[in-house]
N, CA, C and O atoms as a CHARMM CRD file, in Angstrom:
* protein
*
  292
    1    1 UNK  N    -51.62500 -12.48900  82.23400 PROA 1      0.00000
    2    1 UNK  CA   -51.71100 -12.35300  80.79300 PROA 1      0.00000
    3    1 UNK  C    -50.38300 -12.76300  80.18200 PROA 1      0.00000
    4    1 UNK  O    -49.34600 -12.21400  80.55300 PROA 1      0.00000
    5    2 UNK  N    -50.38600 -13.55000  79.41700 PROA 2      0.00000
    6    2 UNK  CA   -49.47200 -13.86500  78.70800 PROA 2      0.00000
    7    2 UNK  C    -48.28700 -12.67500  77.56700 PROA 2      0.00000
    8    2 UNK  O    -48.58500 -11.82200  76.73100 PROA 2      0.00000
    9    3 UNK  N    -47.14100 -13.10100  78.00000 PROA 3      0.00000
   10    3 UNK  CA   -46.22700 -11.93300  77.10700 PROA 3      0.00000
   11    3 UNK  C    -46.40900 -11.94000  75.65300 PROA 3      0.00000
   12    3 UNK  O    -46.60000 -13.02200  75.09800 PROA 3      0.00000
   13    4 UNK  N    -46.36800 -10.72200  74.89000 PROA 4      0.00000
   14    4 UNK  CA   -46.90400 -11.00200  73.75000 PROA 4      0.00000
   15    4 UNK  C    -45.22500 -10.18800  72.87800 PROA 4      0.00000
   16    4 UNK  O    -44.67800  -9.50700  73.74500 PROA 4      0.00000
   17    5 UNK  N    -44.48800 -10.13600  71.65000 PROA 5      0.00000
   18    5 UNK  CA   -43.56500  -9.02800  71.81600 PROA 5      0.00000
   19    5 UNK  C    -44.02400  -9.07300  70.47400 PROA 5      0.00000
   20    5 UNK  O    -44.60200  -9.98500  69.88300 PROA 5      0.00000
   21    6 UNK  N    -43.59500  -7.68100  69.99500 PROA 6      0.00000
   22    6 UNK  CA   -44.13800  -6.82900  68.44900 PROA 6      0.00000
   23    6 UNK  C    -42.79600  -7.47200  67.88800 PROA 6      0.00000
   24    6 UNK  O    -41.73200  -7.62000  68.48800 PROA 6      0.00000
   25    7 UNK  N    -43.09000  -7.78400  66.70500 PROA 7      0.00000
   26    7 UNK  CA   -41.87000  -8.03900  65.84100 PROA 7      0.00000
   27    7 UNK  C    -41.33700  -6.90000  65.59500 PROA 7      0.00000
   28    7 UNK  O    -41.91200  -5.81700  65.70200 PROA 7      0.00000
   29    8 UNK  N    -39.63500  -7.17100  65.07400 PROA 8      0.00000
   30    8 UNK  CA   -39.04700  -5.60000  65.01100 PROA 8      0.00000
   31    8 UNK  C    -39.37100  -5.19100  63.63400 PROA 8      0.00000
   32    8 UNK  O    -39.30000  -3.96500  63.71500 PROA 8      0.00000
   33    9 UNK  N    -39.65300  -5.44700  62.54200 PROA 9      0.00000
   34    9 UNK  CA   -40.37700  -5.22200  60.88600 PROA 9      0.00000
   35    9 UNK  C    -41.60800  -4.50200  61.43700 PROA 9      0.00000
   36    9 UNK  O    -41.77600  -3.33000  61.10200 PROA 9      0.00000
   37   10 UNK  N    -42.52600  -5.12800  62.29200 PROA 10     0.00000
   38   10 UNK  CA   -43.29200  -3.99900  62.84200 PROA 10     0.00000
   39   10 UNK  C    -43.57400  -2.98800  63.47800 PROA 10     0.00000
   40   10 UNK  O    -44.46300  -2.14900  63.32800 PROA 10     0.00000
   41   11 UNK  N    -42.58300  -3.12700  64.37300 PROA 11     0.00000
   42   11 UNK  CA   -42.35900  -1.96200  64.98400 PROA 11     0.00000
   43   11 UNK  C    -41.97100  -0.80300  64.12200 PROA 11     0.00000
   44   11 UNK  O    -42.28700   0.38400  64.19700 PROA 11     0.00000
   45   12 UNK  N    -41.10800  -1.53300  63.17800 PROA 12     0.00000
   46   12 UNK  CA   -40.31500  -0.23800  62.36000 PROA 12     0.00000
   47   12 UNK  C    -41.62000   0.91900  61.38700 PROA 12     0.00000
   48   12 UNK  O    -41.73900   2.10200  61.07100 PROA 12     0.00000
   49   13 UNK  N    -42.44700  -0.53000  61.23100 PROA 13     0.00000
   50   13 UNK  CA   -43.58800   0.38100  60.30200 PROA 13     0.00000
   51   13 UNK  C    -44.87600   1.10700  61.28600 PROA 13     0.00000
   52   13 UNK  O    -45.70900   1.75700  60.65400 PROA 13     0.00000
   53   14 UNK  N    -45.02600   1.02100  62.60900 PROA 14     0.00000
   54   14 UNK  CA   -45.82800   1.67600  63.61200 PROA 14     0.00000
   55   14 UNK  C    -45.56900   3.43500  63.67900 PROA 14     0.00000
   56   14 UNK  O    -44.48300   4.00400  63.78800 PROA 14     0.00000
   57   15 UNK  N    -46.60100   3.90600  63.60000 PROA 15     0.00000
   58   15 UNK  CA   -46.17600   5.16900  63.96000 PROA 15     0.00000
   59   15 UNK  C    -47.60100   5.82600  64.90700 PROA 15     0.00000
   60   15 UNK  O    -48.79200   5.51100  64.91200 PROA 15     0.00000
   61   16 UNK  N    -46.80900   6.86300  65.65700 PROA 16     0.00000
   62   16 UNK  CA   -48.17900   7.38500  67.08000 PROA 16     0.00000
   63   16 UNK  C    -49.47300   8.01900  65.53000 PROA 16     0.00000
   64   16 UNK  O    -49.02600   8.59100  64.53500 PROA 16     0.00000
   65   17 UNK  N    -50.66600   7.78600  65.68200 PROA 17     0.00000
   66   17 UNK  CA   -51.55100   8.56700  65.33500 PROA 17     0.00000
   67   17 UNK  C    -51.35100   9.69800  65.61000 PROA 17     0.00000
   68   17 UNK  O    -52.24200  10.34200  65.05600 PROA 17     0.00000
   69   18 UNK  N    -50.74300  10.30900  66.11300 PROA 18     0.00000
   70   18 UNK  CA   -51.54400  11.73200  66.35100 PROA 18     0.00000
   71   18 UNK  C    -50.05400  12.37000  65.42000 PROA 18     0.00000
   72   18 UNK  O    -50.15300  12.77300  64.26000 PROA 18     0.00000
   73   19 UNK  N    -49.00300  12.35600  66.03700 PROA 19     0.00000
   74   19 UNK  CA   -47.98400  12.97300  65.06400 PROA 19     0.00000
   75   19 UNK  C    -47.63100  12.61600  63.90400 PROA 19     0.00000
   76   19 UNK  O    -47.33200  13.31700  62.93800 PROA 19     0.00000
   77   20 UNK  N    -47.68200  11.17700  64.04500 PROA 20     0.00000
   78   20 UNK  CA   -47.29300  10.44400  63.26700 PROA 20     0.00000
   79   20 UNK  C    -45.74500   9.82400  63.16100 PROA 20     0.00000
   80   20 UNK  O    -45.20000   9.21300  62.24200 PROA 20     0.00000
   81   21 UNK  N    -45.27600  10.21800  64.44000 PROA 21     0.00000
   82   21 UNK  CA   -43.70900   9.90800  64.32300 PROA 21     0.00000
   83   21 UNK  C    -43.22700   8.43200  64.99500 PROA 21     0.00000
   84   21 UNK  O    -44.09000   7.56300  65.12700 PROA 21     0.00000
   85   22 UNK  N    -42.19900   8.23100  65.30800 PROA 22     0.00000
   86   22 UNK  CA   -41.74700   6.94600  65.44700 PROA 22     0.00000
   87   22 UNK  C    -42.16900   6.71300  67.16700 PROA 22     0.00000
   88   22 UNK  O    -41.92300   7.56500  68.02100 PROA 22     0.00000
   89   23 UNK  N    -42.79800   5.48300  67.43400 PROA 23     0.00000
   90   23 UNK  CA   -42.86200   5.03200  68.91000 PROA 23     0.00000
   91   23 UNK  C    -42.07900   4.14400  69.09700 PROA 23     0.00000
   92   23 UNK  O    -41.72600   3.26300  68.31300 PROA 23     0.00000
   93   24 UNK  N    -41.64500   4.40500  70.55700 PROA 24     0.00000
   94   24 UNK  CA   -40.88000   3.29300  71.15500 PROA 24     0.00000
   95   24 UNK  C    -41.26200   2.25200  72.05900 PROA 24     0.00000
   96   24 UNK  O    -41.82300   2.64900  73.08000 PROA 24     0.00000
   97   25 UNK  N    -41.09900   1.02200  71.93700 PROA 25     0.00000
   98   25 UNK  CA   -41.08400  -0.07000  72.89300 PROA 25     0.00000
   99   25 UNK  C    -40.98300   0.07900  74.10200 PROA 25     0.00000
  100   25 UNK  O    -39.80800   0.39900  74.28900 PROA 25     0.00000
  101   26 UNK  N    -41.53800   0.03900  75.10900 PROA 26     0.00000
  102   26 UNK  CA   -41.04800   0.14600  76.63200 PROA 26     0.00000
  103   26 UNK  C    -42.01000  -0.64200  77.13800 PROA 26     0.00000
  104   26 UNK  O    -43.03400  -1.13100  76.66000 PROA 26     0.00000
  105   27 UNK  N    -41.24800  -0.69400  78.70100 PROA 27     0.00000
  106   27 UNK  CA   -41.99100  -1.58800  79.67100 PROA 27     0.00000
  107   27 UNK  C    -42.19300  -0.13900  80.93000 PROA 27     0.00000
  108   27 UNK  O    -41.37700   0.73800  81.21500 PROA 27     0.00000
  109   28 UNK  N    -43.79000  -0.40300  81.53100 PROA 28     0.00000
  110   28 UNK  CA   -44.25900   0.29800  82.53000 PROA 28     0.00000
  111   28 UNK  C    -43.92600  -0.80900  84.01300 PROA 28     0.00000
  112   28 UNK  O    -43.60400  -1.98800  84.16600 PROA 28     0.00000
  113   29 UNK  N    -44.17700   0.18100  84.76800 PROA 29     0.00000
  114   29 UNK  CA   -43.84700  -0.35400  86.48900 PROA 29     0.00000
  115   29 UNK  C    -44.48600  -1.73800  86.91900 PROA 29     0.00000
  116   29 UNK  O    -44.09600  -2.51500  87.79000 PROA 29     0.00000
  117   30 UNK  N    -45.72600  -1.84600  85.95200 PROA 30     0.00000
  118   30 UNK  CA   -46.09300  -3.33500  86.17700 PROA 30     0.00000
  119   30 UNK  C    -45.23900  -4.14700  85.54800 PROA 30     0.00000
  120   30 UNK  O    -45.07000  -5.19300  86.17300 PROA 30     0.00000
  121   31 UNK  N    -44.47200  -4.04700  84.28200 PROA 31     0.00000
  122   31 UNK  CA   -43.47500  -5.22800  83.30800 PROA 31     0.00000
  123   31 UNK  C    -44.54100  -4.80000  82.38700 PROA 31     0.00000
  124   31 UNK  O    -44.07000  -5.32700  81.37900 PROA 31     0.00000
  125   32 UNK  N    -45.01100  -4.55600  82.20900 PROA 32     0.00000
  126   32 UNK  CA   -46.41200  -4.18400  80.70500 PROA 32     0.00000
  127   32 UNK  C    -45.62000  -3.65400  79.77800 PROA 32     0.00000
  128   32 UNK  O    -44.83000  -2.75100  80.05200 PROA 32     0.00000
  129   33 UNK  N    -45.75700  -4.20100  78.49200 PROA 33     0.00000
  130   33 UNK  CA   -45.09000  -3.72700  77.39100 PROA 33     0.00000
  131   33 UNK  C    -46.43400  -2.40200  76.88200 PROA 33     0.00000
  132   33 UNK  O    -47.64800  -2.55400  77.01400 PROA 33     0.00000
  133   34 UNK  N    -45.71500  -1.15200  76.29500 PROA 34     0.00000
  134   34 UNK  CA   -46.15000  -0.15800  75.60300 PROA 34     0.00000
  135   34 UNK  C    -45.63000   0.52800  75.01000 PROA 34     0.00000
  136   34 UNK  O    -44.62300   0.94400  75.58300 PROA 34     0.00000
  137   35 UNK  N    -45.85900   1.10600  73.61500 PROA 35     0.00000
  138   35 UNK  CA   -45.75000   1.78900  72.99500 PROA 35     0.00000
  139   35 UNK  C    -45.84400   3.18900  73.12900 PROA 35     0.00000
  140   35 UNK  O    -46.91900   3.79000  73.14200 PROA 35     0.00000
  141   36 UNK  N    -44.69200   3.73800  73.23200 PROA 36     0.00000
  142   36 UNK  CA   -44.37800   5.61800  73.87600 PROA 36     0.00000
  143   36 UNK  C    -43.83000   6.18900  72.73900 PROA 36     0.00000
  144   36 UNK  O    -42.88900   5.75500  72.07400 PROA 36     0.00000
  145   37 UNK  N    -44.77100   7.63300  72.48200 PROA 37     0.00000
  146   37 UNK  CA   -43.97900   8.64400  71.84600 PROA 37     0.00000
  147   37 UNK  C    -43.72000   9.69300  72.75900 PROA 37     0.00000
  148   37 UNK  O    -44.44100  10.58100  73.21500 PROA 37     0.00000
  149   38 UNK  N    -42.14900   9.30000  72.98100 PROA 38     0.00000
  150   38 UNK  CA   -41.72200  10.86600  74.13600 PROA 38     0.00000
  151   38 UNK  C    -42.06700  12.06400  73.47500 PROA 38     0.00000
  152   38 UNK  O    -42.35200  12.83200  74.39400 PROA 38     0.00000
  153   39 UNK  N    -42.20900  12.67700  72.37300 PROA 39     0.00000
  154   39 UNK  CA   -42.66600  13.86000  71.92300 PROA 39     0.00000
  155   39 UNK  C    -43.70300  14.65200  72.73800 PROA 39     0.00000
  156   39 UNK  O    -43.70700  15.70400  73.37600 PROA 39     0.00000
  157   40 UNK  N    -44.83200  13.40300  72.34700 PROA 40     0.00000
  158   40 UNK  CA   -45.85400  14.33700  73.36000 PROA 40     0.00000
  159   40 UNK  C    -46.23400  13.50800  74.66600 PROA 40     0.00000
  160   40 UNK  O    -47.21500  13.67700  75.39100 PROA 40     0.00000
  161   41 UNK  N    -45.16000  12.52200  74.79000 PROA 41     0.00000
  162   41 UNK  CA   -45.20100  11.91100  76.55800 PROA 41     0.00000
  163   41 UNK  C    -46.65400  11.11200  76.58400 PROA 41     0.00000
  164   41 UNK  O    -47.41400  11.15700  77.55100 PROA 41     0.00000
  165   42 UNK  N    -46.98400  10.18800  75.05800 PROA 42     0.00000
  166   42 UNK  CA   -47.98300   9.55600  75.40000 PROA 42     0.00000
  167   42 UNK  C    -47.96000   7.88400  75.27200 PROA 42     0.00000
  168   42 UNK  O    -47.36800   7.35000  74.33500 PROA 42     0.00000
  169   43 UNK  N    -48.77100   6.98200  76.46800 PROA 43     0.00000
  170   43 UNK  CA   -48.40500   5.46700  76.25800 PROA 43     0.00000
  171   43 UNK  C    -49.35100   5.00800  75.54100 PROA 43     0.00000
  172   43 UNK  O    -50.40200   5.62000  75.72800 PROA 43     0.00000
  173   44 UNK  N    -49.42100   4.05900  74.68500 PROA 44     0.00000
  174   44 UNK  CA   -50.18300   3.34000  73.97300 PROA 44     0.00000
  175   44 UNK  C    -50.08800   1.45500  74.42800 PROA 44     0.00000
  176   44 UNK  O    -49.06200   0.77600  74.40600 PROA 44     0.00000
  177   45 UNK  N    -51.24200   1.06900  74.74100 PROA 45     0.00000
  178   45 UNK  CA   -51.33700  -0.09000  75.37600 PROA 45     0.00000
  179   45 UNK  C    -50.85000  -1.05200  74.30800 PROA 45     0.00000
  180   45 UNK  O    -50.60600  -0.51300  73.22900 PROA 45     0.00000
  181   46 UNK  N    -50.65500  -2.38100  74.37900 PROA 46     0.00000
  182   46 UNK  CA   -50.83600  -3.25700  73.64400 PROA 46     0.00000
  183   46 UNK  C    -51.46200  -4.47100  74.53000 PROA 46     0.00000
  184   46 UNK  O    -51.00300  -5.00900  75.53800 PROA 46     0.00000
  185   47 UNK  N    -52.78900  -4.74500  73.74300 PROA 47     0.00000
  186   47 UNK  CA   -53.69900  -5.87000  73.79400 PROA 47     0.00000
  187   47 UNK  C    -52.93100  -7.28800  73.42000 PROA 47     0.00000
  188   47 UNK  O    -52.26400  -7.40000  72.39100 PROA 47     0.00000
  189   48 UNK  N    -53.08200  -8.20900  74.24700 PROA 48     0.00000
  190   48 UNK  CA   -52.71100  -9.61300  73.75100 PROA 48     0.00000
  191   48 UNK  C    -51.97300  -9.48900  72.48100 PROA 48     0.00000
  192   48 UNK  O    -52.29500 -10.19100  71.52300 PROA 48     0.00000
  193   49 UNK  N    -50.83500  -8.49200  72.39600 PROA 49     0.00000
  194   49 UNK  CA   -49.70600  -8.46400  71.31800 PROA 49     0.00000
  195   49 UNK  C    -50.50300  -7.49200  70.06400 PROA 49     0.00000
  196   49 UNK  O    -50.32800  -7.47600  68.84500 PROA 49     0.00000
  197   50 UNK  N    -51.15800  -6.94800  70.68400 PROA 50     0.00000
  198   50 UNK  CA   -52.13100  -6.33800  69.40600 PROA 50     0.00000
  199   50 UNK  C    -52.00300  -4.51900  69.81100 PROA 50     0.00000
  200   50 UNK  O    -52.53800  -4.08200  70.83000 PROA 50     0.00000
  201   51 UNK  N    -51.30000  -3.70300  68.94200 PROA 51     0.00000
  202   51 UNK  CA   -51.04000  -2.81800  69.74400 PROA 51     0.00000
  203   51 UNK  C    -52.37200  -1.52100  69.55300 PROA 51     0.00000
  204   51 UNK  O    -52.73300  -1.39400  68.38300 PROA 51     0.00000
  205   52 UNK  N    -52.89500  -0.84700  70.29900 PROA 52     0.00000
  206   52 UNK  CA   -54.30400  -0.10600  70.50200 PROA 52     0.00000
  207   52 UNK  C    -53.40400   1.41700  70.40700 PROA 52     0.00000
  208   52 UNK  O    -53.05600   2.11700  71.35800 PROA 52     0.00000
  209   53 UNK  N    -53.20000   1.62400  69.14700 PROA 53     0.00000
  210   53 UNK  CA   -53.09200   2.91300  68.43000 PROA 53     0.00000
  211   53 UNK  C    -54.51100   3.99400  67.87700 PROA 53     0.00000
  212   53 UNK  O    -54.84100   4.51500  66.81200 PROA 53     0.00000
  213   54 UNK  N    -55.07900   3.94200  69.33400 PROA 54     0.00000
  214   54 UNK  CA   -56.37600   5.15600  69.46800 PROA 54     0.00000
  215   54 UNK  C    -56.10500   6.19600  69.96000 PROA 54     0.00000
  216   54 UNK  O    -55.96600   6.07400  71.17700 PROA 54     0.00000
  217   55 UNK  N    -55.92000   7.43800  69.51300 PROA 55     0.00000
  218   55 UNK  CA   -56.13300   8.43300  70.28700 PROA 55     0.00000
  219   55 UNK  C    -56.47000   8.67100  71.45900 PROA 55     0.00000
  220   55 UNK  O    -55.75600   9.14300  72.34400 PROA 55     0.00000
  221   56 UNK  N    -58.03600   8.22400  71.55500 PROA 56     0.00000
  222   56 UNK  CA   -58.81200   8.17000  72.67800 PROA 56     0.00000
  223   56 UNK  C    -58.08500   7.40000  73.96900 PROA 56     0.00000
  224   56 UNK  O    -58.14300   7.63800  75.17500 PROA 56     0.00000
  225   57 UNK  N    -57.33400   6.31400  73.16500 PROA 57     0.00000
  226   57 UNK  CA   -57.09300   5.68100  74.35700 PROA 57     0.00000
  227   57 UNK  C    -55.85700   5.37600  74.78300 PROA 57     0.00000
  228   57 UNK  O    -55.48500   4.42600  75.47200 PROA 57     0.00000
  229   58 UNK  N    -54.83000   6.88600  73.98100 PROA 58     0.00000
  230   58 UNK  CA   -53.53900   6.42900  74.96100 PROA 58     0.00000
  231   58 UNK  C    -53.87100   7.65300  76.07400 PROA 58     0.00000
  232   58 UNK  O    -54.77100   8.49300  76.10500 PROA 58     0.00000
  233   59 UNK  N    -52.72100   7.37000  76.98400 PROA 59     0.00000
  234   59 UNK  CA   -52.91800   7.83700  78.14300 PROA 59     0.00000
  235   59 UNK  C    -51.48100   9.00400  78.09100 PROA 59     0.00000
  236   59 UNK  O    -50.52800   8.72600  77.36400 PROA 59     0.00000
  237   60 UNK  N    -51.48100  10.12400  78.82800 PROA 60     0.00000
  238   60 UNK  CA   -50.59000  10.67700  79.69300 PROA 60     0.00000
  239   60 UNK  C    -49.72200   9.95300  80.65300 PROA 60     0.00000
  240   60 UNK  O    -50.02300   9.24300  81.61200 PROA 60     0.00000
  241   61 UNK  N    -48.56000  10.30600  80.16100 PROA 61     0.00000
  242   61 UNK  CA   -47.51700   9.81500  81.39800 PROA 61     0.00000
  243   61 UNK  C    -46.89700  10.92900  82.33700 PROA 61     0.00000
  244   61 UNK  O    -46.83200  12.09400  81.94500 PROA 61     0.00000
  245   62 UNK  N    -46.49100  10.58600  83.45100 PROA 62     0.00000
  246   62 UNK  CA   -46.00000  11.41400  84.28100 PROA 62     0.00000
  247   62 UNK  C    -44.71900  11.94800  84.48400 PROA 62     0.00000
  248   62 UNK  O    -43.91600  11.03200  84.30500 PROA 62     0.00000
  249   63 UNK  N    -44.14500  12.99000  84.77100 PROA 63     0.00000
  250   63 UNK  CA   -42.61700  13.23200  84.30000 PROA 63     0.00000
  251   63 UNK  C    -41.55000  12.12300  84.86400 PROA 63     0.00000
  252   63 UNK  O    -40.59900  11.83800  84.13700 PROA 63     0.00000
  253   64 UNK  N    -41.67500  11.54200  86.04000 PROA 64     0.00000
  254   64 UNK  CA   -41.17700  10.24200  86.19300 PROA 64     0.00000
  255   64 UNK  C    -41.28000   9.17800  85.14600 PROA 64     0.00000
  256   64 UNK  O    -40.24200   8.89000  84.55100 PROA 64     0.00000
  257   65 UNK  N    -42.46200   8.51200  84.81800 PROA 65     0.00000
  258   65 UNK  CA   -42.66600   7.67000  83.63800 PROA 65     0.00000
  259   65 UNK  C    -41.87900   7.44700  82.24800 PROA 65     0.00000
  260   65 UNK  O    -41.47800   6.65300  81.39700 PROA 65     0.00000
  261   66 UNK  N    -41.97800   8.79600  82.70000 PROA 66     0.00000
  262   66 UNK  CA   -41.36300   9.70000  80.74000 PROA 66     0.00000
  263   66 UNK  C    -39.89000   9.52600  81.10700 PROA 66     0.00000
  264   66 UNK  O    -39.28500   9.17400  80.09400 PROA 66     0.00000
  265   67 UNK  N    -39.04500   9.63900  82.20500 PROA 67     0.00000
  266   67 UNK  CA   -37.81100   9.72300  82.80400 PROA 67     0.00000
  267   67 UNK  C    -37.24100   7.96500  82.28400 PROA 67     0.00000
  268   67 UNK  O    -36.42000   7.49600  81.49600 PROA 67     0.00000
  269   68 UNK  N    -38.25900   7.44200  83.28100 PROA 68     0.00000
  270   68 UNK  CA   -37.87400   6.01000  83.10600 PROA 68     0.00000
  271   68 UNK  C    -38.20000   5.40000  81.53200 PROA 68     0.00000
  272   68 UNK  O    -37.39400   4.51000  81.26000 PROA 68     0.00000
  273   69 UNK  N    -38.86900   5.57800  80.78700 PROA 69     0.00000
  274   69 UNK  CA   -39.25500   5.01700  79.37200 PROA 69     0.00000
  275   69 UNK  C    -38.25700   5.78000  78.66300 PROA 69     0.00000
  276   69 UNK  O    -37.52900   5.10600  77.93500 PROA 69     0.00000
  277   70 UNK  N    -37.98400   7.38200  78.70800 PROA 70     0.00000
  278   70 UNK  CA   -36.59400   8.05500  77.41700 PROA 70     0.00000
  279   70 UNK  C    -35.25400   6.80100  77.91900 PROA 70     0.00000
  280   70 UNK  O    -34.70500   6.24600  76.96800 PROA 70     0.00000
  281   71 UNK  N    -34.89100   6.49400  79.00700 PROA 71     0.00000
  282   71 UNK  CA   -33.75900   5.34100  79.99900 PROA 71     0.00000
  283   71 UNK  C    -33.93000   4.14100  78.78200 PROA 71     0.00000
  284   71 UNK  O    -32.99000   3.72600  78.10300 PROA 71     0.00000
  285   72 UNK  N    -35.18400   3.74000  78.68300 PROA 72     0.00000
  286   72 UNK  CA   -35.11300   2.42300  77.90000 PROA 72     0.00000
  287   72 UNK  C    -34.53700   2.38500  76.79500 PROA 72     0.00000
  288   72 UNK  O    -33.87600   1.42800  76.39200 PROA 72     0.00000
  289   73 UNK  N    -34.80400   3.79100  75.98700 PROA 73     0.00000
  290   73 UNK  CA   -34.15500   3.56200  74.74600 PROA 73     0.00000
  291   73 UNK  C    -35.54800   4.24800  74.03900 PROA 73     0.00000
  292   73 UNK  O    -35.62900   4.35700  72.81600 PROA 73     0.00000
């Protein structure tokens, strides 16, 4: 799949559904770019540069995960 990257104007205006607070950019163990709110330790995928801000469908990360993604920034 081709790399896709969020512009930073967008990023700035993204926020997690559920809190509503600021997410961060990170890369998972595959190189996969996602969208993390360490608050409540959840990843949000991004589709072909399209980022999938569903409830339903972010996932739980693991206290390792969460270790390595707070590292990124």
């Amino acid at each position: 799949m081709a790399e896709h990257i969020l512009d930073s104007t967008l990023l700035s205006l993204l926020a997690c559904p559920q809190d509503k607070g600021p997410l961060s950019l990170v890369r998972d163990g595959n190189g996969d770019s996602l969208l993390y709110n360490p608050r409540l330790r959840r990843a949000y995928r991004i589709d072909n540069g399209i980022p999938v801000l569903l409830i339903d469908e972010a996932r739980e990360v693991s206290d390792a995960e969460h270790e390595a993604f707070t590292a990124q920034g």
